[in-house]
Each structure stands twice: as structure tokens, then as C-alpha cells.
C-alpha positions as CSV (number, residue, x, y, z in Angstrom):
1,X,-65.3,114.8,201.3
2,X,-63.5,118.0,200.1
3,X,-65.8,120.7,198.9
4,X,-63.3,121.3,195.8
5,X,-63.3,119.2,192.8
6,X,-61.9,115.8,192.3
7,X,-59.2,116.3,189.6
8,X,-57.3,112.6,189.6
9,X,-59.5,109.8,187.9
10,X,-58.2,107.7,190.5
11,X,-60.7,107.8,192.8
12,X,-59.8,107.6,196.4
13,X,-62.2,105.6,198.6
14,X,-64.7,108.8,199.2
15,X,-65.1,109.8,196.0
16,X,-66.1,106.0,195.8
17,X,-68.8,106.3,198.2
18,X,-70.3,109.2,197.0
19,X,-70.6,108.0,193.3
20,X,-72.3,104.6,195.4
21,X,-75.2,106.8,196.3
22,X,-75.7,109.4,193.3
23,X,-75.2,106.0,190.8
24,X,-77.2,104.1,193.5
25,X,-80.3,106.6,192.9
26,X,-80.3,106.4,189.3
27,X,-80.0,102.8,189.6
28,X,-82.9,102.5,191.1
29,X,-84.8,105.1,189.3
30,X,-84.1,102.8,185.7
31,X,-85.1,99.5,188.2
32,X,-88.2,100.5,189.5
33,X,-89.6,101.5,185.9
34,X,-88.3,98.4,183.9
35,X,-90.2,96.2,187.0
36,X,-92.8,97.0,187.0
37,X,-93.4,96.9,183.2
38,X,-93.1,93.5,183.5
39,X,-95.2,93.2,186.6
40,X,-98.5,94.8,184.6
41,X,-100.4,91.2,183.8
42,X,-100.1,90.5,187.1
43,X,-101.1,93.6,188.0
44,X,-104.7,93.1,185.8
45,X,-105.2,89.7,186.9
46,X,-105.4,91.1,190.7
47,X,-106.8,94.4,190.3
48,X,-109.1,93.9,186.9
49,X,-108.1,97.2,185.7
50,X,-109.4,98.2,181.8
51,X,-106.5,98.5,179.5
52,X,-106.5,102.4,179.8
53,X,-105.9,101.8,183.7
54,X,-102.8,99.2,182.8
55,X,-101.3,102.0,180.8
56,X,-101.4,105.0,182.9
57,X,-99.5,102.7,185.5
58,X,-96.4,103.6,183.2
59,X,-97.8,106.3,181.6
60,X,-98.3,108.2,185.2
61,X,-94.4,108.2,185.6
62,X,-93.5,109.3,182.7
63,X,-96.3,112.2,182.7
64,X,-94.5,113.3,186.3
65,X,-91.1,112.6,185.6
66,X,-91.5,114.5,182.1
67,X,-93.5,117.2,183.3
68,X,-91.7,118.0,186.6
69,X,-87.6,117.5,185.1
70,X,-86.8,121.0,184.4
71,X,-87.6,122.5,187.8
72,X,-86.2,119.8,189.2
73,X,-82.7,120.4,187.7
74,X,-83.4,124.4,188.6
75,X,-84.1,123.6,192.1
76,X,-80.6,121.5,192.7
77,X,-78.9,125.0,191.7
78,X,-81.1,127.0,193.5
79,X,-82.1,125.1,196.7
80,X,-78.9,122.8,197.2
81,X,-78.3,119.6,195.3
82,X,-78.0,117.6,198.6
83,X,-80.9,119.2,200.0
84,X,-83.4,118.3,196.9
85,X,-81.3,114.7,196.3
86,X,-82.5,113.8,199.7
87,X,-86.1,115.0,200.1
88,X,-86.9,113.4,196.7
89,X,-85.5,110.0,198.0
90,X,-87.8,110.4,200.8
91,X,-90.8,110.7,198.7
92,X,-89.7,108.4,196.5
93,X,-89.5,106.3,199.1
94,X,-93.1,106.7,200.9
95,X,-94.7,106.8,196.8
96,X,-93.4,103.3,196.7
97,X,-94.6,102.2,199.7
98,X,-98.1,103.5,199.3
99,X,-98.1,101.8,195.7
100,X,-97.3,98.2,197.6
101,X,-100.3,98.5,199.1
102,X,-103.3,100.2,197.7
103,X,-106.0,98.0,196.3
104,X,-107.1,100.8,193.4
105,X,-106.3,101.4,190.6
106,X,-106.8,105.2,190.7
107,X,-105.0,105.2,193.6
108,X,-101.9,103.2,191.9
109,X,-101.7,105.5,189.1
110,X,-101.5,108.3,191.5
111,X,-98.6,106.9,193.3
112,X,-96.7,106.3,190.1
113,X,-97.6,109.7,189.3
114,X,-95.9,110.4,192.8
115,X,-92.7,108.2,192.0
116,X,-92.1,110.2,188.7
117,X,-92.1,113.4,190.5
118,X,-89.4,112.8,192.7
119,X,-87.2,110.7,190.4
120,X,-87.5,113.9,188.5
121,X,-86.1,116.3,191.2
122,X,-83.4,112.9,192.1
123,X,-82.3,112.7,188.5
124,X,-80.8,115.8,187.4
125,X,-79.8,116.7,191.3
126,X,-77.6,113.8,191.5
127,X,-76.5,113.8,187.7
128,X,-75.5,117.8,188.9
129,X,-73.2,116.3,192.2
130,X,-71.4,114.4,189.5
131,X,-70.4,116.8,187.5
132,X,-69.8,119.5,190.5
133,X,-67.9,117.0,192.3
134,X,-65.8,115.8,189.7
135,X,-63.6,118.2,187.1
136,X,-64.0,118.4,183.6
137,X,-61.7,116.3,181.8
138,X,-60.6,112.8,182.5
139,X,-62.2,112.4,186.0
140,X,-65.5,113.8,185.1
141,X,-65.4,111.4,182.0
142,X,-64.7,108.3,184.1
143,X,-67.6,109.6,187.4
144,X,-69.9,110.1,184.0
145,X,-69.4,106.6,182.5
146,X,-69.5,104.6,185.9
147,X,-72.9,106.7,186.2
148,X,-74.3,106.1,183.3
149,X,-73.7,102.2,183.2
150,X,-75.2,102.0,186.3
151,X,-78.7,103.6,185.1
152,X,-79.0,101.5,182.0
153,X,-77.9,98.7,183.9
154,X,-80.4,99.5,186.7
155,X,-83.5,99.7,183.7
156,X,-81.7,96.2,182.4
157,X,-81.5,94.3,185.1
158,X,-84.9,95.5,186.4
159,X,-86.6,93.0,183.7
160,X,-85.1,90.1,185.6
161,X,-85.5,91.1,188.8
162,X,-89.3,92.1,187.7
163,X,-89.7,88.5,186.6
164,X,-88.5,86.9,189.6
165,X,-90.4,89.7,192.2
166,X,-93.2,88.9,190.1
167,X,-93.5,85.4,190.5
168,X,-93.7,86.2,194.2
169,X,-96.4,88.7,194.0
170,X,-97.0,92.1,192.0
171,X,-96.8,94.1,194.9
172,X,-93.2,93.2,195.9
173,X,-92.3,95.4,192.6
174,X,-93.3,98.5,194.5
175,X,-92.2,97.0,198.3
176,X,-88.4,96.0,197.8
177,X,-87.7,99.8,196.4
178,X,-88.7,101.0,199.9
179,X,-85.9,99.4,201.6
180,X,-83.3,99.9,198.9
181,X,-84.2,103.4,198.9
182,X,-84.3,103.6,203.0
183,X,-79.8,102.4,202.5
184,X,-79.4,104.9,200.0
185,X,-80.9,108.0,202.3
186,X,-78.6,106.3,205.4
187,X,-76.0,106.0,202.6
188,X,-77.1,109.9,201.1
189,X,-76.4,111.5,204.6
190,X,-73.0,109.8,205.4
191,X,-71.4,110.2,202.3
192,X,-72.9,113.5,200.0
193,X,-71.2,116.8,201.9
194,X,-73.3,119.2,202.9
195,X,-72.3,122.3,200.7
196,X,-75.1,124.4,202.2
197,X,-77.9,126.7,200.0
198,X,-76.4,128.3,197.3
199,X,-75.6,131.6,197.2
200,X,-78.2,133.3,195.0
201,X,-76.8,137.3,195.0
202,X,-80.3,138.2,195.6
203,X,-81.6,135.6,192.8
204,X,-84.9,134.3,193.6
205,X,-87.1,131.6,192.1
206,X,-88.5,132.0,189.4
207,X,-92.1,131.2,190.2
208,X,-94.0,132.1,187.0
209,X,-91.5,130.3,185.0
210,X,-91.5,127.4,187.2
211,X,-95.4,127.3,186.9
212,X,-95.5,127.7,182.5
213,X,-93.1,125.6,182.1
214,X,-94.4,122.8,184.1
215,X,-98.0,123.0,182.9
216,X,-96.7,122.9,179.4
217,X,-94.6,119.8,180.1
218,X,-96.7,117.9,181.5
219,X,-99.6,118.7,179.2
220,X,-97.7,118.0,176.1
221,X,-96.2,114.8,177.8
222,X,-100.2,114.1,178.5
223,X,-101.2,114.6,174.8
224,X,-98.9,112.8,173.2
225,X,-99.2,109.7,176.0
226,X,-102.7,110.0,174.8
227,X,-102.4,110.7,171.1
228,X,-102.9,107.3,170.4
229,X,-106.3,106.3,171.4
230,X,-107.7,109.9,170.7
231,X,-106.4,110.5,167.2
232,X,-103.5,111.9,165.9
233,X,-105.6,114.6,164.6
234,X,-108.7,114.8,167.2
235,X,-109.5,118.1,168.4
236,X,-108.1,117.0,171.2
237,X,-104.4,115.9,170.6
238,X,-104.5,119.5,168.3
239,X,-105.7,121.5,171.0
240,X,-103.3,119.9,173.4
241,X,-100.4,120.6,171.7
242,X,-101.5,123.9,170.8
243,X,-102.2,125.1,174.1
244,X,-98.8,123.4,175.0
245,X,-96.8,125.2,172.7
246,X,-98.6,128.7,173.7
247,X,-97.6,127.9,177.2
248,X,-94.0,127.4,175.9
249,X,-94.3,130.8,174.5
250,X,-95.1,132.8,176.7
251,X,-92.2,130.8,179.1
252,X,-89.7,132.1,176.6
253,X,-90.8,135.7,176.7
254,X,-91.0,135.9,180.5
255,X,-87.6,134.5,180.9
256,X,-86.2,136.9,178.5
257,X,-87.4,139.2,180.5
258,X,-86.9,137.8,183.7
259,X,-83.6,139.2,185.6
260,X,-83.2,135.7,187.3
261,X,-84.9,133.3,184.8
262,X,-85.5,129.5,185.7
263,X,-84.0,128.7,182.1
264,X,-80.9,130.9,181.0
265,X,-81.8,130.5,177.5
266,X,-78.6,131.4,176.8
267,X,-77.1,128.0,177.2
268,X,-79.1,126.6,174.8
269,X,-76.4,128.5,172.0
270,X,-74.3,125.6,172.7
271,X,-74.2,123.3,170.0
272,X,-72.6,120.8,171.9
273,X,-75.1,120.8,174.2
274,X,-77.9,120.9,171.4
275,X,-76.3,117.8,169.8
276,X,-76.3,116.0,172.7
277,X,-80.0,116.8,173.6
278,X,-81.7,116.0,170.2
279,X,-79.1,113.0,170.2
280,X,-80.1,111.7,173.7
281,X,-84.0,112.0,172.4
282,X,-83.3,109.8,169.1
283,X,-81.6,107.3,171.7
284,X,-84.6,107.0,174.0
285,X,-87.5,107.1,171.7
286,X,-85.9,104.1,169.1
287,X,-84.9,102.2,172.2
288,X,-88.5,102.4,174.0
289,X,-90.0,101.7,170.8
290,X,-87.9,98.8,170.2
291,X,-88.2,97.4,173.5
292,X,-92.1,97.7,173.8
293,X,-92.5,95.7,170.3
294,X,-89.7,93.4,171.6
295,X,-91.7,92.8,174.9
296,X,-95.1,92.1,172.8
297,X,-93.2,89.6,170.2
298,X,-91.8,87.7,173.0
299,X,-94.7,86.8,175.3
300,X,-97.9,87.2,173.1
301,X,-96.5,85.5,170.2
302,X,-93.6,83.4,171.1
303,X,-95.2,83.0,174.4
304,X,-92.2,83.2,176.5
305,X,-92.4,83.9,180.5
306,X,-91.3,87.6,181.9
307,X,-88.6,85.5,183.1
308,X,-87.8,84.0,180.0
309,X,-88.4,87.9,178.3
310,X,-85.8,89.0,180.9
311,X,-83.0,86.5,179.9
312,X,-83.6,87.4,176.2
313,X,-82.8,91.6,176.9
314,X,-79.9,90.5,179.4
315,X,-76.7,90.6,176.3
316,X,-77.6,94.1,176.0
317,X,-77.7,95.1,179.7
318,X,-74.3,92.9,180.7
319,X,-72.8,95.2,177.6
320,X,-73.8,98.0,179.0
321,X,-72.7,97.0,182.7
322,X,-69.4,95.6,181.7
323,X,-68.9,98.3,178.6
324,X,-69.8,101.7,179.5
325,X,-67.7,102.2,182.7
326,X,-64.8,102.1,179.9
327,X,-66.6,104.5,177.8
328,X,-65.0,107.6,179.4
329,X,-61.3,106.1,178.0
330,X,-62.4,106.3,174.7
331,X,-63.6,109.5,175.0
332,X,-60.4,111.2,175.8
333,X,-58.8,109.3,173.4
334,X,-61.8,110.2,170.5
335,X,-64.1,112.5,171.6
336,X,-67.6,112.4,172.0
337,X,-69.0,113.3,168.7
338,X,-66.6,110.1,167.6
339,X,-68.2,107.7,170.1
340,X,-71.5,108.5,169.7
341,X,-72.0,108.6,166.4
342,X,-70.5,105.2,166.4
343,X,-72.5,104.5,168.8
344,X,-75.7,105.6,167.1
345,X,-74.8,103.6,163.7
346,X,-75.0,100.3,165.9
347,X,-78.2,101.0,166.9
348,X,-79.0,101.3,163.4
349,X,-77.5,98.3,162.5
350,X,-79.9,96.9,165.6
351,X,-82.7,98.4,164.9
352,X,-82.5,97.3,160.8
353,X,-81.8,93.3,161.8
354,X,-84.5,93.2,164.2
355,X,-87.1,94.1,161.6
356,X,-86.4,90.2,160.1
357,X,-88.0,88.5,163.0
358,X,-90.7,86.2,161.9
359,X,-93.3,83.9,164.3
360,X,-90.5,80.8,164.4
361,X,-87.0,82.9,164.8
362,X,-84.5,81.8,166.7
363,X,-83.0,83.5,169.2
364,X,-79.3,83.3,168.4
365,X,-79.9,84.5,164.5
366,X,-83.0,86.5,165.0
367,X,-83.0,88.1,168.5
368,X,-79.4,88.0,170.0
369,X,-77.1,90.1,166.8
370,X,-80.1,92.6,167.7
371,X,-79.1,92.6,171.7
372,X,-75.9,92.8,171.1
373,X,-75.7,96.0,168.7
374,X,-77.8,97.5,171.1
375,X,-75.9,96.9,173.9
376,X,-72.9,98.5,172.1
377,X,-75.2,101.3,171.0
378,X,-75.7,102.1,174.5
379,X,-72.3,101.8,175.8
380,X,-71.1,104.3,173.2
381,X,-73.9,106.7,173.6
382,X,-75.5,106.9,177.2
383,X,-71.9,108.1,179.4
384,X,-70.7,110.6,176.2
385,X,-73.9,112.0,175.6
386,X,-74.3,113.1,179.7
387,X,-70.7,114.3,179.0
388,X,-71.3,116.5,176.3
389,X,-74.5,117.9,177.3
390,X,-72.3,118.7,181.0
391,X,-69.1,120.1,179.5
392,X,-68.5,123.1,179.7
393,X,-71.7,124.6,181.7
394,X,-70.8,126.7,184.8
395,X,-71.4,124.6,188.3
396,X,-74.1,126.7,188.9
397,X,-75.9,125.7,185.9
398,X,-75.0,122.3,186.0
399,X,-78.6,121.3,187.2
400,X,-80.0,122.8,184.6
401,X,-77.7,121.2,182.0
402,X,-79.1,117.8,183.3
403,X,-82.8,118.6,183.7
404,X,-82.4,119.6,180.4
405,X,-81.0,116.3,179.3
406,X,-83.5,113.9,180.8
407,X,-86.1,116.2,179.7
408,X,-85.0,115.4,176.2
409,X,-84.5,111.6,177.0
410,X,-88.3,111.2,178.3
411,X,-89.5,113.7,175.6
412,X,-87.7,111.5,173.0
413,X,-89.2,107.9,174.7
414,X,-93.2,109.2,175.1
415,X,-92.8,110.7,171.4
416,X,-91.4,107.5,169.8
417,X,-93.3,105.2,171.8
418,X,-96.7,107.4,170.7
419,X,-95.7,106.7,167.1
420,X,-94.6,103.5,166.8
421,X,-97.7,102.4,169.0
422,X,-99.9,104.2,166.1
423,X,-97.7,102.6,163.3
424,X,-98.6,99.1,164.9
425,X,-101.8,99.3,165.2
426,X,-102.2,101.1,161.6
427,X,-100.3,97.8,160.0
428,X,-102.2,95.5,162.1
429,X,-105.4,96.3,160.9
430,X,-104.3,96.7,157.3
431,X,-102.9,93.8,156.9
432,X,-104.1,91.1,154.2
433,X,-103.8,88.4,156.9
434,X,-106.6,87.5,159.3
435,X,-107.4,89.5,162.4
436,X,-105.6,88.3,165.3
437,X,-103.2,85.9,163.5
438,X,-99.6,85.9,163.8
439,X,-98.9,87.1,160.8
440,X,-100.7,90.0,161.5
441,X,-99.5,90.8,164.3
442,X,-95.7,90.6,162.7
443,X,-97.2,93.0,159.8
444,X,-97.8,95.2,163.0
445,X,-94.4,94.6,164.8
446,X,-92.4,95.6,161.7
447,X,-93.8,98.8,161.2
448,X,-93.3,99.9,164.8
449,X,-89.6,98.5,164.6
450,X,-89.1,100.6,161.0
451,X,-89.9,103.3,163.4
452,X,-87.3,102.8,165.7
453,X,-84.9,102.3,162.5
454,X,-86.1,105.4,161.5
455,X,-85.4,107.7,164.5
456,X,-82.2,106.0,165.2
457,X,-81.5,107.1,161.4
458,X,-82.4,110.7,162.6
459,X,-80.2,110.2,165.6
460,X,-77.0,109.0,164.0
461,X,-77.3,112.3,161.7
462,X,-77.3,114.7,164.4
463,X,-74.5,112.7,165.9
464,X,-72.3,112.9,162.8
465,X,-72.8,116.7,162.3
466,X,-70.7,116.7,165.5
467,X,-68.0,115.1,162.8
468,X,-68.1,118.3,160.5
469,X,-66.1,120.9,162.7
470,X,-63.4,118.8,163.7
471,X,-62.8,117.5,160.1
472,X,-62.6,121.0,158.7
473,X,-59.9,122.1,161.1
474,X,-58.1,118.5,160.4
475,X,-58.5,119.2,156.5
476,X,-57.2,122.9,157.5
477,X,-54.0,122.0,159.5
478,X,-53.5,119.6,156.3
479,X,-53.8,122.5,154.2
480,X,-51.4,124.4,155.7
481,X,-48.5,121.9,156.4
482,X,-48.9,120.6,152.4
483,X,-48.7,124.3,151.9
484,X,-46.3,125.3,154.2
485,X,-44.0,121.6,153.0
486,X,-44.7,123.1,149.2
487,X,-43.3,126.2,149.5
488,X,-39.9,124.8,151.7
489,X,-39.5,122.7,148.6
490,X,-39.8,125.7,146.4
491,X,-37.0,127.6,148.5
492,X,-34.7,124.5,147.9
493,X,-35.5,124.2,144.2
């Protein structure tokens, strides 16, 4: 493929091929997590794991994937984007292969750790040969929405397949991403051209930077994973996020100072690319929230089968499959700021209906209107919000742009989720009803889903401040032509 940018949005059979691998990755970053959520009872029932075990299976990816994303999306600019793409496939690859078939649960957790590493260096590196590969404007737009379909349709359709692998054996979650990821590197080599290592101009990394902010990540990922079982105000969720935030400081002045920073702090003065970010975290966190009450309701209460779980979530992720690759047309007919905050009042609307479920809803009237918002919430969110926080950042910054983006997305999802876990449990054992009944566990399930109302609330905000400069220059050009049509009809009187 041509090292210059691809202009038309009609793609031409390469450009094809390489968006096969880059959405391919992603795809199977958004699988492997959704599967193996629904692989962890089968998971305990092999491996008798305590419940603090069970969570740091998920919990360990999100700690690396968090902790690791913005020198991840540095080191695409820095080291080469193919280069990083592919050596993070590879140890995403031998991570998942390892985690088919240790026997510990320490172990386990340490592979999953493994896994979020890499899918944090694969993320932003192949989000960044999207939007270096493809020019701003309509062609971007259409390489963005095909993209991001493909990862929420990944983290969809990785509760069906979950169910199914499941049924044949825990360990097959973790085994079948091995040989999916093994076509993609075969795939990876073919198609991505080989642009070579950047040239720096006598740039080097930024190893203190690297190092502060990476501890500080992951240890405010860490505490607020944690924040739940040790107290919202424990010494130790305090002293975790004050030490965090200290190690966030002194990253800010040494990149100030720096003369080739990791972070260009400049960049952040965009307020597109600030909207987008606090956006993207709103989308996350209610979403996570959501889906982790949604997963409790359906097969401790209702007593539904992963399979049957699965089915239920499956409106939303065909919406998202079949909608979002269209999501790039309405944005160059709209905008962004348009789309997504329309996007961000269905999720509202989702969020609000779901908070009606009782023990004996049915799924058509109690589950589906909520499945179906959400799937539009997603199509209208996920593509424009990667387009935003993209547009207009220099190629050579374009890895940063989207380690700063999934940053905000896995910052968003461990915050909301920490919250709305606490809110649960809070309700559940306030509640008048008797411990362990349904009805107290719905007392618990509509707080945590008020929770996810609320942040979408927050989210659909920032998205409509987006609104407010484009309706005062419409309101201006109105203005003037009233003005200017006034005065003409002065002359003639």
C-alpha cells in the first residue's frame, strides 16, 4: 500500500485489507474481554478461586491495559506503529496461550495482567494506522466507523461466543484467541506497510515520563479497582489516590520541562479533543455499570444460562454491527457534536427505562426498549467520538491522540464500575426487605443502574456543550443577514 494518505472513501481492495487487520485486532481485543466475563463460574467451579481471585481475572486487564495505554500510544509515534502493532500481537498471543493452560490462579491473573499490556500497546497503535492511513475528512470518517463497529461488535458478540466456548470448557476462552491472533500477525505482515522508525530529529524517549506516568496509572487504576472492598475512605484508597495524583504532578512539571516530552501537553488545549475524552469516559463507565448489573439480574435472579444472557445483549450489539459503519455519513452531513450528543440522550433514555425492571419482567417490555436505545447510543457515539478526539492532531501525534482516548475509556469504565458496585451493595444491605431476597437484590440493582443514568446524564452535558459554538455562529450569520435584509429594505423605503 501507498505510504501517502487514502483520500477517496472508496476504498480500493488494499485499503480493505489493511482495515481487516487493524479492525481485526481491536476485534479481538473487545472479544477476549467480554468471554471471558462470562467464562468466570466456570472458571471457580474448576479452579476454587475466593471471590477476590474471580475479580482480579478482569480486574488484571484492566489494571494493565489502563496503566500501560499512554506509553503505548507514545511508543507507535516514537518506535513505529507497525513495529509496536506487531510485537504486542505477539504477546498477546503467547499471554493467551499461557492463560489456557495454567492450573493457578495467581498465575491466571498474571497472564490477564499480560493480555492487558499488550492490548494496550495494540489499541492506540492500530487506532493511530487508521487515522495516518486514511485523510481527515470523509475517508477518515468512514475507516473510523467501520473500526469502531468492529470493536463494540467484537465486546458484543464475545458474550455469545463466551457462552458457547464455555459450554465446551473454560479454558477454550483463552485457547481460540491464540489462533485468531496467529491470522492476524500472518495477516499484520502482508498487508500493514512497513513505513520504517520514525524520524525523531534527535527526539528521544522520554524515560522518566514514561516511568511517572505509568506508575500513577496503574496505581490509581489499582485503587479505585480496589476501592470497593477497602473503603471509599480507608487509609488506603486515600493514600492511593494521593500518592497517584502526586505522581501525576510531578509528570506534568517534568514534561513542561522536558524538550521532547512523552505527553505534549499542549494538545490537551483542544476542546474538541477534551469533549471527546470526558465524553468517551461518561460512555464507558454507564455502559460497564449497566452491563455488570444487567449480567447479575439475568442469571442470579432470573436464572438465565450465559447463553441465554448472551441472546438478551445481542439487539444492542447487531445495532452496533449493522449501524455504526454508517455513522461516518452522518457525520459529514451533522457533525460530531450533533451525533453524539444524540447519541448520548439515547443512552439516557436506556439507562432511565432499565431502572423499571422488577423480579418477573419480561423481556420484550422490560429488557429489549433498554437494548435497543443502547445500541443506538453506541452507534452514534463510539466511531464520532474516535473522530473527534483524532481530528485535527498532527500524524506524528496521532498515537498519542488515541492512547489518550482509551485511557479515558478504561478510566471512565473502572471509575463507574467502582461506584455503582458500592451503590449496590449500600442499597442491598439497606433495604427493608430480607437479606438475600429478590427484592433486595432489585433495591440493589436500581441503585447501581441510577448510577449509570447518572453518568450518562454527565455525559450527554459535555456532549451538548459541543452544540454552543456552532449555534452562536448560526445565531450570528442570522444576525447579520436579518440585518443586512433590514437595512436593503430601508434603502428601498
Amino acid at each position: 500500500m501507498p505510504s501517502t494518505h487514502i483520500t477517496d472513501d472508496r476504498f480500493d481492495k488494499r485499503a480493505w485489507a489493511l482495515l481487516l487487520v487493524v479492525c481485526g485486532a481491536v476485534f479481538l481485543d473487545g472479544l477476549d474481554v467480554s468471554m471471558v466475563g462470562v467464562a468466570l463460574p466456570s472458571i471457580d467451579s474448576d479452579l476454587h478461586l475466593s471471590t477476590t481471585s474471580l475479580q482480579w481475572i478482569v480486574s488484571g486487564y484492566v489494571l494493565g491495559y489502563g496503566g500501560f495505554l499512554l506509553l503505548g500510544g507514545r511508543a507507535a509515534d516514537l518506535l513505529g506503529r507497525r513495529r509496536v502493532f506487531l510485537a504486542a500481537l505477539v504477546v498477546f498471543a503467547l499471554a493467551s496461550l499461557l492463560g489456557g493452560l495454567v492450573s493457578d490462579g495467581t498465575l491466571l491473573i498474571a497472564t490477564r495482567f499480560l493480555k492487558g499490556i499488550a492490548a494496550a500497546f495494540t489499541a492506540p497503535a492500530a487506532l493511530s494506522i487508521v487515522t495516518t492511513t486514511f485523510s481527515e475528512g470523509p475517508a477518515r470518517n468512514r475507516a473510523l466507523a467501520i473500526y469502531a463497529a468492529t470493536g463494540a461488535t467484537g465486546f458484543s458478540s464475545g458474550l455469545i461466543f463466551g457462552g458457547v466456548l464455555t459450554e465446551l470448557g473454560w479454558r477454550f476462552t483463552f485457547l481460540v484467541p491464540v489462533v485468531l491472533t496467529a491470522g492476524l500477525l500472518v495477516l499484520a505482515l502482508k498487508y500493514i506497510p512497513d513505513t520504517g522508525v520514525p524520524e525523531r530529529d534527535g527526539r528521544t524517549f522520554d524515560i522518566p515520563g514514561a516511568s511517572l506516568i505509568t506508575g500513577s496509572m496503574l496505581l490509581a487504576v489499582f485503587t479505585i479497582v480496589e476501592a470497593p472492598n477497602a473503603g471509599w475512605t480507608s487509609m488506603r484508597t486515600l493514600g492511593g489516590a494521593f500518592v497517584a495524583l502526586a505522581l501525576v504532578s510531578l509528570f506534568i512539571q517534568i514534561e513542561q520541562r522536558s524538550k521532547h516530552p512523552l505527553v505534549r501537553l499542549g494538545i490537551l488545549r483542544s476542546a474538541k479533543l477534551r469533549r471527546a475524552n470526558l465524553t468517551a469516559m461518561t460512555v464507558f463507565g454507564a455502559w460497564i455499570g449497566f452491563q455488570f448489573v444487567g449480567t447479575l439480574y439475568m442469571q442470579q435472579l432470573r436464572g438465565w444460562s450465559a447463553f441465554e444472557m448472551a441472546g438478551a445483549f445481542l439487539p444492542a450489539g447487531l445495532i452496533v454491527a449493522f449501524g455504526s459503519p454508517r455513522s461516518g455519513t452522518l457525520v459529514n452531513r451533522f457533525g460530531t457534536a450533533r451525533v453524539v450528543t444524540a447519541g448520548m440522550a439515547s443512552f439516557v433514555g436506556a439507562y432511565a427505562l432499565s431502572t423499571g425492571i422488577t423480579a418477573d419482567s419480561s423481556y420484550a417490555t422490560g429488557i429489549l426498549p433498554t437494548m435497543v436505545l443502547g445500541g443506538l447510543g453506541f452507534m452514534f457515539t463510539f466511531g464520532p467520538l474516535n473522530m473527534a478526539a483524532t481530528e485535527g492532531i498532527t500524524d506524528d501525534e496521532q498515537g498519542l491522540a488515541s492512547g489518550l482516548l482509551f485511557t479515558s475509556l478504561q478510566f471512565g469504565g473502572a471509575v463507574a464500575l467502582a461506584i455503582a458496585t458500592a451503590a449496590m451493595d449500600a442499597a442491598t444491605d439497606a433495604s427493608q426487605s430480607p437479606a438475600g431476597s429478590a427484592a433486595a437484590q432489585l433495591d440493589g440493582y436500581h441503585a447501581a443502574l441510577l448510577v449509570s443514568v447518572a453518568v450518562a446524564v454527565i455525559g450527554l452535558g459535555v456532549a451538548a456543550s459541543g452544540l454552543v459554538g456552532p449555534a452562536r455562529a448560526w445565531a450570528g450569520r442570522f444576525r447579520s443577514a436579518w440585518q443586512t435584509s433590514y437595512n436593503a429594505a430601508g434603502d428601498h423605503r
